[in-house]
Backbone bond lengths (Angstrom), bond angles and torsions (degrees), N, CA, C in turn:
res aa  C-N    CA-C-N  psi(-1)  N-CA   C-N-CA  omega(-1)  CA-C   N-CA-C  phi
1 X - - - 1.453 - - 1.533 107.67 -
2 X 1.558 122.79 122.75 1.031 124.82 153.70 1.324 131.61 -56.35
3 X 1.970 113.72 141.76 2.104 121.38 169.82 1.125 88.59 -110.47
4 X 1.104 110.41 136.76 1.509 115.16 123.96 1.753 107.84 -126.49
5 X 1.509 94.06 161.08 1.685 100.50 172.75 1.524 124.05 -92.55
6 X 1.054 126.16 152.68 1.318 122.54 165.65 1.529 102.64 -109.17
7 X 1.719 123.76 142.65 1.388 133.13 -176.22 1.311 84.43 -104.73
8 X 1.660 97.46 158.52 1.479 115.98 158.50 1.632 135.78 -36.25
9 X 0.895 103.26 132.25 1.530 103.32 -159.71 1.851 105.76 -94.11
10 X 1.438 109.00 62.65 1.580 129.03 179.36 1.601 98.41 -112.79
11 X 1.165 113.78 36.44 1.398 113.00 153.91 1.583 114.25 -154.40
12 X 1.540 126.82 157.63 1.228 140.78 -169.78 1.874 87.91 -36.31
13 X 1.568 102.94 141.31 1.563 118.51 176.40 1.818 105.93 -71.30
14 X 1.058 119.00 -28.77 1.944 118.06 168.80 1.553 98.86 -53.67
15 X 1.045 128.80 -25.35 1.786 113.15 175.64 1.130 102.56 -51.68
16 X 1.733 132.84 -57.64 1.261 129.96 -167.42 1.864 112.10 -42.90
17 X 0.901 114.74 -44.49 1.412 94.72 -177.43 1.541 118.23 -66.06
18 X 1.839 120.92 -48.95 1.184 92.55 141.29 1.720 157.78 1.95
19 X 1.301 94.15 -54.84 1.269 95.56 164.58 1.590 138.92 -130.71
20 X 1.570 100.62 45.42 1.248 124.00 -162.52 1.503 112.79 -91.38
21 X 1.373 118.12 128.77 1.097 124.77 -146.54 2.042 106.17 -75.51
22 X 1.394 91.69 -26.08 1.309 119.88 154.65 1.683 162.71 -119.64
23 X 1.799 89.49 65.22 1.489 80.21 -149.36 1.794 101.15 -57.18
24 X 1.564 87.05 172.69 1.201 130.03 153.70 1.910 92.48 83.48
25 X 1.422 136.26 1.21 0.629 147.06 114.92 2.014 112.55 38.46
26 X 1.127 85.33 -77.90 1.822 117.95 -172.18 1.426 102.06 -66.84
27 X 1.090 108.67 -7.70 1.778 109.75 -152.52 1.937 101.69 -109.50
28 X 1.530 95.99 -37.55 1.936 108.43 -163.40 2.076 87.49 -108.76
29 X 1.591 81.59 129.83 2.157 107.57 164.14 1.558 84.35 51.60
30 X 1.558 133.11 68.42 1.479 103.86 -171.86 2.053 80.06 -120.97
31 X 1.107 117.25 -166.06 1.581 120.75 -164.46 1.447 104.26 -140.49
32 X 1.767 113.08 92.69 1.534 105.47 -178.02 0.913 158.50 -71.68
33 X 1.727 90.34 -2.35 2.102 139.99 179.87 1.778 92.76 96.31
34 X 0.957 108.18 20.30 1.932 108.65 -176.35 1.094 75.53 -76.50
35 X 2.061 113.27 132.56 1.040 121.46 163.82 1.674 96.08 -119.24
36 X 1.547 110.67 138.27 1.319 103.05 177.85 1.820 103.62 -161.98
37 X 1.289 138.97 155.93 0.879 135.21 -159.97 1.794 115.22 -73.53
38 X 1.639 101.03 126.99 1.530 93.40 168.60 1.709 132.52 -20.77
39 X 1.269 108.37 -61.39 1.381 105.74 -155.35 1.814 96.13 -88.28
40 X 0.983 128.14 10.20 1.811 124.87 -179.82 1.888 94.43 -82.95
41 X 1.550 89.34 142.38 1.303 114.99 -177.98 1.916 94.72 -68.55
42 X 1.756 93.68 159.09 1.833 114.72 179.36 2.088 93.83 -54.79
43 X 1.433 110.70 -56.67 1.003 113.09 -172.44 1.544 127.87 -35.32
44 X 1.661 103.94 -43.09 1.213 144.12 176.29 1.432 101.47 -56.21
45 X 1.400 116.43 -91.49 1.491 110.39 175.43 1.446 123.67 -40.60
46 X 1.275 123.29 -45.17 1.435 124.09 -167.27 1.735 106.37 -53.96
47 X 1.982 80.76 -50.17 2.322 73.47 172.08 1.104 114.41 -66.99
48 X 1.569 135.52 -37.87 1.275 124.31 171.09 2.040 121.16 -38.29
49 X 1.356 85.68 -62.87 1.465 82.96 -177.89 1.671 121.32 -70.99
50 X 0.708 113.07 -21.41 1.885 120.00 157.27 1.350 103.85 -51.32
51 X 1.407 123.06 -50.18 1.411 121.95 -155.03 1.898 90.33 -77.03
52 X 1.301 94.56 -62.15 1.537 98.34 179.57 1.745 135.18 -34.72
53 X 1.760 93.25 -31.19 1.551 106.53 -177.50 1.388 108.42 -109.82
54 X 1.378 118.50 -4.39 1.713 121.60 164.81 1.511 94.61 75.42
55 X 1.531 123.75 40.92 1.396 97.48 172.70 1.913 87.89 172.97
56 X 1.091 104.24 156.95 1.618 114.62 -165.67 1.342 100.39 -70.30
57 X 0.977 122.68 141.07 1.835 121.53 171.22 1.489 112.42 -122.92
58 X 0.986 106.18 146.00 1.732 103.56 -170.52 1.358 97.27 -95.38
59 X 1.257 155.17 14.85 1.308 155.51 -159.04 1.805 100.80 -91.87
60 X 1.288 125.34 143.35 1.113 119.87 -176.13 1.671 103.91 -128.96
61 X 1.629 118.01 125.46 1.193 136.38 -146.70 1.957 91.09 -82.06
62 X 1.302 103.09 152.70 1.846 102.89 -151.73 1.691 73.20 -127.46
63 X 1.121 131.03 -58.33 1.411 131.46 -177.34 1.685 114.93 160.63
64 X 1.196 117.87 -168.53 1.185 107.08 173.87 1.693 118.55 -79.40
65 X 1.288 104.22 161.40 1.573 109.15 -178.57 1.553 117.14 -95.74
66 X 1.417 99.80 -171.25 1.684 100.14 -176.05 1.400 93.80 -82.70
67 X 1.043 159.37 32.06 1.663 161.90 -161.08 1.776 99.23 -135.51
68 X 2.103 108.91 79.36 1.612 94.75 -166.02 1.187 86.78 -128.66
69 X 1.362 105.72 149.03 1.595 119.77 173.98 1.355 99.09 -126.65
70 X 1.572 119.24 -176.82 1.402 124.71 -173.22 1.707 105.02 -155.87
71 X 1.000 94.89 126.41 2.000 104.81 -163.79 2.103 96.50 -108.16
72 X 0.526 84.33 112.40 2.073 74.29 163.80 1.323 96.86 50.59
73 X 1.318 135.54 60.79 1.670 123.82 -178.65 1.538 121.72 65.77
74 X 1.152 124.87 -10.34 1.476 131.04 -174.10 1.391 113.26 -110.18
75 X 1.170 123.41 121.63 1.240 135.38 164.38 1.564 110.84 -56.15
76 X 1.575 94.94 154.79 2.257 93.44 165.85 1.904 80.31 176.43
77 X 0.940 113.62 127.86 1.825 155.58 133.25 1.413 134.68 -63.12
78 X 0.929 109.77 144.47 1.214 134.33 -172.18 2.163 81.17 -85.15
79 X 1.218 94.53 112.52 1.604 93.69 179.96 1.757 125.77 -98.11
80 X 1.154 135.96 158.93 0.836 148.02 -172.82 1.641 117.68 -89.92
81 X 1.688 118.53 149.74 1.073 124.26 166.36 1.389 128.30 -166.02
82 X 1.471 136.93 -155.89 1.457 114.78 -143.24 1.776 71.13 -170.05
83 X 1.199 100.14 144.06 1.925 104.99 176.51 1.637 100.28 -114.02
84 X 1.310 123.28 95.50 1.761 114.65 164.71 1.180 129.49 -34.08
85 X 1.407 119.12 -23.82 1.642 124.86 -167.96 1.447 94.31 -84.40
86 X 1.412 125.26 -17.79 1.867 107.98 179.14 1.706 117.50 -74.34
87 X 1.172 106.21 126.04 1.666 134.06 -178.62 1.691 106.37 -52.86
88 X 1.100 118.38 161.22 1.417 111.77 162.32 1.308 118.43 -65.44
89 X 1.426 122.23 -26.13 1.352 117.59 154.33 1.552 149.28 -73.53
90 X 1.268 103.91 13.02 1.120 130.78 163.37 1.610 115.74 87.59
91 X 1.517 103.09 11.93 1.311 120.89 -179.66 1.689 118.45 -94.45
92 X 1.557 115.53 172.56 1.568 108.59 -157.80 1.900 88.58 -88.96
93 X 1.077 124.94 113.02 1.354 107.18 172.24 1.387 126.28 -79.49
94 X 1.698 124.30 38.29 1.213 129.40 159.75 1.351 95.02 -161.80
95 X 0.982 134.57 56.19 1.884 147.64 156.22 1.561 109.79 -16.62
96 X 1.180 108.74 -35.54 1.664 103.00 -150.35 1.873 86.95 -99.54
97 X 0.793 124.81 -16.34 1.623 144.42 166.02 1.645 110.55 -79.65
98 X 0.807 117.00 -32.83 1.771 112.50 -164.87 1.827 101.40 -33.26
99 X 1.419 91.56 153.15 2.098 85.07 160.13 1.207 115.63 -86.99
100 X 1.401 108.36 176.29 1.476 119.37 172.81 1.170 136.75 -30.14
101 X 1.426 111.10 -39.69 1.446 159.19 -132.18 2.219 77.85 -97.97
102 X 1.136 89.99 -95.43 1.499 92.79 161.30 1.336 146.24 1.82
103 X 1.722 84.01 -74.60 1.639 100.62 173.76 1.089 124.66 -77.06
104 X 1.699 128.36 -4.52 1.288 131.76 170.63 1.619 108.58 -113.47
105 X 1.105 104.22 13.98 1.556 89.75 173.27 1.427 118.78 -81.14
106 X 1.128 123.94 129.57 1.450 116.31 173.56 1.679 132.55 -104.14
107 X 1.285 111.60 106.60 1.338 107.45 -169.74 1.390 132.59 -34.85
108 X 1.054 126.23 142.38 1.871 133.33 177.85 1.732 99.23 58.93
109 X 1.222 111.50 54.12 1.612 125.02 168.36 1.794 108.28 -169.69
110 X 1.032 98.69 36.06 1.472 109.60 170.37 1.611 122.71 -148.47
111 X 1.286 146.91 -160.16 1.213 137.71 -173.58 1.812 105.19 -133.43
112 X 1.489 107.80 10.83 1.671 114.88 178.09 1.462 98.88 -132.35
113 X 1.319 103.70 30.15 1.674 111.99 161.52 1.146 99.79 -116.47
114 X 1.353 100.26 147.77 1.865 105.07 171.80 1.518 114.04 -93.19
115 X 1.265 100.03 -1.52 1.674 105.15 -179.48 1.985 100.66 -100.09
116 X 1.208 127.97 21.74 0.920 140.24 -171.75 1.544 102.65 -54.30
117 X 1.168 109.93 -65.21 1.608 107.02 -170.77 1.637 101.67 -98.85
118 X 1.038 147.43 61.82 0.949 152.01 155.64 1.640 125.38 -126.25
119 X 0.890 109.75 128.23 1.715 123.40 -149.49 1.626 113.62 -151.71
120 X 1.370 101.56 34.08 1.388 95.99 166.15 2.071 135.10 -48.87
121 X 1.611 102.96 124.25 1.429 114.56 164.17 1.007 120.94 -26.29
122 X 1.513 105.94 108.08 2.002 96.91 176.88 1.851 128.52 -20.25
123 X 1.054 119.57 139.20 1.468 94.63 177.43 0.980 128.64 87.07
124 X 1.359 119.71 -36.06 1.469 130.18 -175.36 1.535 120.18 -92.74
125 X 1.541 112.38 164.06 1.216 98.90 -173.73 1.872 97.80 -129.96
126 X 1.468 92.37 160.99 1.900 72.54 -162.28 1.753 92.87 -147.29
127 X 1.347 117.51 142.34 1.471 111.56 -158.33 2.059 80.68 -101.96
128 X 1.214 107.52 167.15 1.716 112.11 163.21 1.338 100.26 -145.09
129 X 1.116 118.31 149.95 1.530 139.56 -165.69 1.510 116.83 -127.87
């Protein structure tokens, strides 16, 4: 079984990726809250979510997720996707490009962070197992 530690969180929250045990993580099968109907084609969603985020996204739609509801007989999810621009190193391989989407995400306050539930006490230092 792998440790790592998490330090006190007395510096800007973008350190965390820094030291993320997995980058790029956030980037591969991650869930963007795009809710859109099961049976609509990748093509389908991709314009949807362009339209939705006002701007082209390079993210490529994987399918729907385990997140399913059912409206009038029809299913639709919260769908899944995978970002092409991540490196084998788990980094954005065009950073200065990222979308919006991106640039406001804030680490360990979302559900495609792996630091999601972790909330260490100011000050404190806290091992996870």
């Amino acid at each position: 079984m792998s440790h790592f530690i998490i330090l006190g969180q007395d510096r800007p929250e973008m350190a965390l990726c820094g030291i993320c045990p997995d980058k790029g993580h956030c980037c591969r099968n991650f869930d963007s809250s795009l809710v859109y109907w099961d049976d609509a084609s990748h093509e389908e969603v991709t314009r949807y979510m362009n339209f939705i985020a006002n701007e082209q996204m390079p993210w490529i739609p994987l399918g729907p997720g385990p997140k399913r509801f059912v409206q009038n007989g029809r299913a639709y999810s919260h769908w899944l996707f995978d970002c092409p621009r991540i490196g084998s190193d788990g980094l954005c391989t065009d950073y200065a490009n990222r979308p919006q989407a991106c640039r406001t995400l804030i680490p360990g306050t979302v559900d495609v962070c792996v630091f999601q539930k972790i909330f260490p006490a100011h000050g404190k230092t806290e091992e996870i197992t």
